[in-house]
C-alpha positions in Angstrom: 108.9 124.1 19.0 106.6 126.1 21.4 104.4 124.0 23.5 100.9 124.4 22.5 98.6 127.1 24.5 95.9 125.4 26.8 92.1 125.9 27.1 90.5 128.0 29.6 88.6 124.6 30.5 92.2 122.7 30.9 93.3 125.3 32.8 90.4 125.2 35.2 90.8 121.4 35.6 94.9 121.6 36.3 93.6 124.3 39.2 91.5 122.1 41.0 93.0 119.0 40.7 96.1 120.9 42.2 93.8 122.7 45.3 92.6 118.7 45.7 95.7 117.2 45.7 97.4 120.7 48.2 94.3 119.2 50.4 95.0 115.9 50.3 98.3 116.2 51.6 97.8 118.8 54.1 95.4 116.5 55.8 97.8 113.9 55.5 100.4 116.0 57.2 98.0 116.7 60.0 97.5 113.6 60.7 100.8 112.2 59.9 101.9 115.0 62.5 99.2 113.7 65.5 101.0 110.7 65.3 98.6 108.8 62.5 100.7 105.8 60.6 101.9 106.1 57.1 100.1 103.5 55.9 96.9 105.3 57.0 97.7 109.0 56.5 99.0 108.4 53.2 96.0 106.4 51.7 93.3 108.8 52.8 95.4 111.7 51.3 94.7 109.7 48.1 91.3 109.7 48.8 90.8 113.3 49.3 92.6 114.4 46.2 90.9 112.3 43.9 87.3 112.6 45.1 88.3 116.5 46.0 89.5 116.4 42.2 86.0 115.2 41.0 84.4 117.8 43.3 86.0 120.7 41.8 86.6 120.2 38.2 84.8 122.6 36.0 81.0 122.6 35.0 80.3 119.9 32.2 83.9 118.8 32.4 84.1 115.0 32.5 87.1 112.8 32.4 87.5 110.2 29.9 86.1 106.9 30.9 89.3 105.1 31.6 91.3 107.1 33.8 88.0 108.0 35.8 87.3 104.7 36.3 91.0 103.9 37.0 91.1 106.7 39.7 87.8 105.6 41.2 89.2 102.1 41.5 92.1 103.7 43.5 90.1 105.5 46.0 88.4 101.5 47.0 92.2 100.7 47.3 92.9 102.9 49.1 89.8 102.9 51.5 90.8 99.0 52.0 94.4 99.8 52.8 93.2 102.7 55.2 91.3 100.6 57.4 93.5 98.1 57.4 96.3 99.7 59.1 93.7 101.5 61.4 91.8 98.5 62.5 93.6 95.6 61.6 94.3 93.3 58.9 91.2 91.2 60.5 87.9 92.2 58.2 85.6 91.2 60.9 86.7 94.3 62.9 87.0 96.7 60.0 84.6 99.4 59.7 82.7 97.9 57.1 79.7 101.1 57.1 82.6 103.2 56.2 83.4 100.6 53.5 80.3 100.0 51.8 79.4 103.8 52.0 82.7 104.5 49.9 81.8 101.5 47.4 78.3 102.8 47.0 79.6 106.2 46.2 81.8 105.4 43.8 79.1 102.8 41.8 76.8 105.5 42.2 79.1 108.3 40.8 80.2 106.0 37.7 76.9 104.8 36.7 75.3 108.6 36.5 78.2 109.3 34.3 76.4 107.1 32.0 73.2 108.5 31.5 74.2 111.2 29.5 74.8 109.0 26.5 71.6 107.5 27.1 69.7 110.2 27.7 70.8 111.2 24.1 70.2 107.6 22.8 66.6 108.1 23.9 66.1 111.4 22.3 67.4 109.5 18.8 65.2 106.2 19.3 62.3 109.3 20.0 62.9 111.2 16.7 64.0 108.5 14.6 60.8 106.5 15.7 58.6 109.4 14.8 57.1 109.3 18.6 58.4 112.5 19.2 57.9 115.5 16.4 60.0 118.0 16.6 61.7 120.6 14.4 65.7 120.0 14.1 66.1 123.7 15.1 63.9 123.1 18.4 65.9 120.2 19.1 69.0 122.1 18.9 68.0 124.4 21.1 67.0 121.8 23.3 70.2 120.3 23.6 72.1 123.8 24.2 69.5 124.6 27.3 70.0 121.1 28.2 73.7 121.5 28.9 73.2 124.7 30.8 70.4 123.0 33.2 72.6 120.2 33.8 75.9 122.4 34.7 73.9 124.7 36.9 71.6 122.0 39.1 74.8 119.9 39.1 76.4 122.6 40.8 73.6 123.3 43.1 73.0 119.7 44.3 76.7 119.0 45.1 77.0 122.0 47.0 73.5 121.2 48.7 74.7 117.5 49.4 78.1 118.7 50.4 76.6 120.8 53.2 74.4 118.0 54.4 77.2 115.6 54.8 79.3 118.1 56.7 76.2 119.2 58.8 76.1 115.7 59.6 79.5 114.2 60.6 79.3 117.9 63.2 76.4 116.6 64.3 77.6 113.2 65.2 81.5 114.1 65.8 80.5 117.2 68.4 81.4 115.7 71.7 84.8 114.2 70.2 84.9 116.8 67.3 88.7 118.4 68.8 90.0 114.5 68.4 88.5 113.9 65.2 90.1 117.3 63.9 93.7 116.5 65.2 93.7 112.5 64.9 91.4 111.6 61.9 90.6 115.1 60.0 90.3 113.2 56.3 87.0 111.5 57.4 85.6 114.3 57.7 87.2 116.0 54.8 86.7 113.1 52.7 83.2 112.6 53.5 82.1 116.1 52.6 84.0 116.3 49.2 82.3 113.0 48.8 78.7 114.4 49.7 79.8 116.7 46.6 80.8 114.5 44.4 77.0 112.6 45.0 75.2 115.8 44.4 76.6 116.4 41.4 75.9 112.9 40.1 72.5 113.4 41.1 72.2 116.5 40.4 72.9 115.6 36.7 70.0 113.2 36.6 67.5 115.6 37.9 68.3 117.7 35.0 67.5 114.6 32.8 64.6 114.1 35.1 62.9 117.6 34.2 64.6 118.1 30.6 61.3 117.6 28.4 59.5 121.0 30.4 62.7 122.8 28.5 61.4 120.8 24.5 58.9 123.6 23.8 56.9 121.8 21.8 53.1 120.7 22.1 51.8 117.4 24.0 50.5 116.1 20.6 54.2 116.2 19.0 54.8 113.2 21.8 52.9 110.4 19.3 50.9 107.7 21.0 50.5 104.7 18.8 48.1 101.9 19.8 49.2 98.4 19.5 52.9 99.0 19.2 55.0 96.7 19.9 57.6 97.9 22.7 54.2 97.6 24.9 53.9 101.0 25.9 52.9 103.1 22.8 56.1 103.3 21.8 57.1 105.5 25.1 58.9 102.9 26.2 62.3 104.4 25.2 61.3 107.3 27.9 60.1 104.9 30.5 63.5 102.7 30.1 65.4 105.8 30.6 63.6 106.7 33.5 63.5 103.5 35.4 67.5 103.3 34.8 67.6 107.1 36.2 65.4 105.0 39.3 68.2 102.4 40.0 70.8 104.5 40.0 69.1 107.1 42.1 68.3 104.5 44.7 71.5 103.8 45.5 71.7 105.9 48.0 68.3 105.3 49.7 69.3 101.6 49.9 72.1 101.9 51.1 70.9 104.1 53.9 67.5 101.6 54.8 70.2 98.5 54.8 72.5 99.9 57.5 69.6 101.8 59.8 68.2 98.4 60.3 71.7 96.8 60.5 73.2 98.8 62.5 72.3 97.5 66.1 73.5 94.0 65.0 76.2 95.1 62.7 77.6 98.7 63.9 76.7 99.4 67.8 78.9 101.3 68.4 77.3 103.3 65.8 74.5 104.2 66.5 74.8 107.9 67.0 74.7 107.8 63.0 70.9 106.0 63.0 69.1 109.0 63.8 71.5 110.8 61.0 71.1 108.1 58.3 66.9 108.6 58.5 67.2 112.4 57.8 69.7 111.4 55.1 67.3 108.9 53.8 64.6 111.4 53.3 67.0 113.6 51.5 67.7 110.4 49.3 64.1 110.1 48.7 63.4 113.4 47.5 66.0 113.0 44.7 64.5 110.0 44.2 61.2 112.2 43.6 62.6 114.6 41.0 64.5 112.0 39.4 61.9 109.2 38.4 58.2 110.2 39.8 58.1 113.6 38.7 59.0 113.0 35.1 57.3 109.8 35.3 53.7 111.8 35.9 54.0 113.9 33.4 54.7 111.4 30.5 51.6 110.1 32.8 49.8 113.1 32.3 50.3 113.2 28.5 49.6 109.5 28.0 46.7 109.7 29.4 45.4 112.5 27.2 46.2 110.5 24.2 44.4 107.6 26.3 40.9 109.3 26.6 40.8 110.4 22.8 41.3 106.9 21.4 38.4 105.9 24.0 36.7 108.5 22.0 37.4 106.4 19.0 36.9 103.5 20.2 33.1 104.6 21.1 32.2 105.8 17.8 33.8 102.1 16.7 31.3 100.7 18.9 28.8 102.3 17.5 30.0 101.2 13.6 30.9 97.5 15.2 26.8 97.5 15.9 25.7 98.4 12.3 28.2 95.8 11.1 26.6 93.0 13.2 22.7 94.2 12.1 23.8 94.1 8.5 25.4 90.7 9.4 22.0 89.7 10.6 19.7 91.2 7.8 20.9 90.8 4.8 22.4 87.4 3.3 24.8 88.7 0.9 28.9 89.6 1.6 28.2 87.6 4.9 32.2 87.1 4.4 33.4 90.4 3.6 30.8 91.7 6.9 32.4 89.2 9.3 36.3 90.1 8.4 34.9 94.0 8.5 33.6 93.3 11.8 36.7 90.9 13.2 38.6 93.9 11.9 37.0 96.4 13.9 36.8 94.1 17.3 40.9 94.0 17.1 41.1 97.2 16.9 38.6 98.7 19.4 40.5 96.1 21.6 43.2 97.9 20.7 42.2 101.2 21.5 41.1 100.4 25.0 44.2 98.7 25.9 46.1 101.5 24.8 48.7 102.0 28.3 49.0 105.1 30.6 52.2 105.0 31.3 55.7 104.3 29.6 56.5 101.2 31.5 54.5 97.6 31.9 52.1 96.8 35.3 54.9 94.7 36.4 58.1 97.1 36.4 55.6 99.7 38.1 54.9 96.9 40.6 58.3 96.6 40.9 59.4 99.7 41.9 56.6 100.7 43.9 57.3 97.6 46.2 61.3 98.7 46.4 60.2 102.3 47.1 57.6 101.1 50.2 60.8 99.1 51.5 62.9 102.4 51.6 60.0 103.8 53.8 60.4 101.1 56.2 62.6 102.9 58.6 59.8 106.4 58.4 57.2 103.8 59.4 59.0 102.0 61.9 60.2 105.7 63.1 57.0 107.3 63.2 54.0 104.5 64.0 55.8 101.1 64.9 58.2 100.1 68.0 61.9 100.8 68.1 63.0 97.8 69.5 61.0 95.3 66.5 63.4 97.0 64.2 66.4 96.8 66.3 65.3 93.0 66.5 65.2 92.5 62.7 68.8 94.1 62.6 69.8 91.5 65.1 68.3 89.0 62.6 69.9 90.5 60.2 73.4 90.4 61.8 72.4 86.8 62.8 72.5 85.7 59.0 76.6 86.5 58.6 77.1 83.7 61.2 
């Protein structure tokens, strides 16, 4: 029995997982050549061909959830068994920013592989909810464009991010850059594939971040209801979604704000990477940007709208509340029937003016706006405050490991 043919798709992914895994072990042969140990070499060729893998497989191709995880899982391994042989079995000298820059990637890159589902769980709760009217057709057409936006800024980001992290490591590596080539070449290698692999992640949730400007339908099909009961309109779906699309978007940033202010304490020999990790951080922040307080403003925007006509309402209530309490006071009959009329009305106008501007409560927005100040720290520090305070807290913070 003839095997059966393969996709186009399947035959794209079998390419570049082969061009990751040809990397992989020429840069494992390099080093293995320069007189790098086995147990080094070897492990970082892992790396390389798995993250190199996730780089280059096809737009909108995304590997079931188990064996993604299961391959993710291998590249912390193998990280672990890499610096081990390098540095020691001792963790205290390991190079723990390497480390925890590897384990943020990978919970970064396997919690935006999530928000696809729940981007689409969103759009249900919307429609089936009735807070967003919209013809089935439109939808469908929404989702198709949808796709495309998130294939083509995925694309875009992980080659953007990819550049940045390779721009980077030349900028630090330049006065040992021929030893680093020669004796350590998958750092580099690996770091870069894995700037790619974080752009695309990200670059997937800016596409979520922006995908309502591609629903071509009017504000008013977005339905504000007063009084409901999620707290929020019934926007809260969006606002969930977005804050989710916040914490996973952060990672980056805090990661980046922890280790420039631990580095003096944790990392001096390091330090050529501080001024590196703040122009990093405010590429973090922009995505940060497009991802949460961009879409944020403009669910904002149309809350707000629906906001000032139900003050409308609730004016011309006022006005029907005040006839209802001079009938209460001139006439003696139906004093009952008045007074639950009147109670009636008060709840409501309540209601009215209560009714929220944006798709999250005060204290989640007081939440995140405090997190976000903290990742400007090292800007503020950078630009207005002294140098050596901050190097002082990082001492403090290295203090607290002791």
């Amino acid at each position: 029995m003839p095997p059966a043919p393969i996709s186009a798709r399947q035959a794209r992914r079998r390419l570049a997982w082969l061009a990751a895994a040809v990397t992989g072990a020429t840069v494992a042969l390099v080093e293995l050549r320069h007189g790098v140990s086995p147990g080094r070499a070897l492990p970082e060729g892992w790396m390389i061909t798995v993250i190199g893998g996730l780089a280059l497989r096809p737009s909108g191709g995304r590997p079931r959830p188990v064996p993604r995880r299961l391959a993710l899982l291998s590249v912390a391994a193998a990280a672990v068994l890499a610096i081990a042989f390098a540095h020691g079995p001792d963790p205290a000298g390991w190079d723990w920013l390497y480390l925890t820059g590897v384990a943020a990637l990978l919970v970064g890159v396997e919690a935006a592989e999530g928000m696809g589902a729940r981007f689409t769980d969103t759009l249900r709760h919307l429609l089936d909810s009735g807070a967003l009217r919209a013809p089935r057709r439109e939808v469908g057409v929404f989702r198709r464009t949808l796709r495309r936006r998130v294939r083509r800024t995925r694309l875009v980001c992980g080659a953007l991010l990819g550049g940045v992290m390779l721009v980077a490591w030349l900028v630090v590596a330049a006065p040992r850059l021929g030893d680093f080539l020669t004796l350590n070449p998958a750092v580099i290698v690996f770091q870069s594939l894995a700037g790619v692999v974080a752009g695309q992640s990200l670059g997937r949730l800016v596409a979520f971040g922006f995908a309502w400007r591609m629903l071509h339908v009017a504000d008013d099909s977005f339905v504000i209801t007063p009084g409901h009961p999620d707290g929020a309109a019934g926007m809260r779906p969006i606002g969930r979604f977005y804050f989710q699309q916040s914490l996973v978007a952060a990672i980056p940033a805090v990661y980046l704000t922890a280790w420039w202010l631990a580095i003096p304490a944790l990392a001096p020999d390091q330090l050529a990477w501080r001024p590196v990790y703040l122009a990093l951080l405010a590429v973090a922040i922009v995505f940060e940007v497009l991802v949460f307080l961009l879409p944020m403003l403009r669910v904002h925007r149309l809350m707000a709208a629906w906001r000032r006509r139900f003050a409308a309402e609730a004016d011309r209530l006022s006005a029907s509340m005040g006839a209802l309490r001079q009938a209460l006071v001139s006439t003696a009959d139906d004093h009952d029937a008045l007074s639950s009329r009147l109670a009636a009305a008060a709840d409501w106008y309540a209601v009215l003016q209560s009714v929220p501007r944006w798709p999250v409560d005060a204290g989640l927005r007081r939440w995140f706006s405090l997190n976000n100040l903290g990742l400007l720290i090292p800007f503020l520090s950078y630009v207005f405050g002294n140098p050596e305070f901050w190097d002082s807290v990082g001492t403090v913070v290295g203090g607290l490991r002791h």
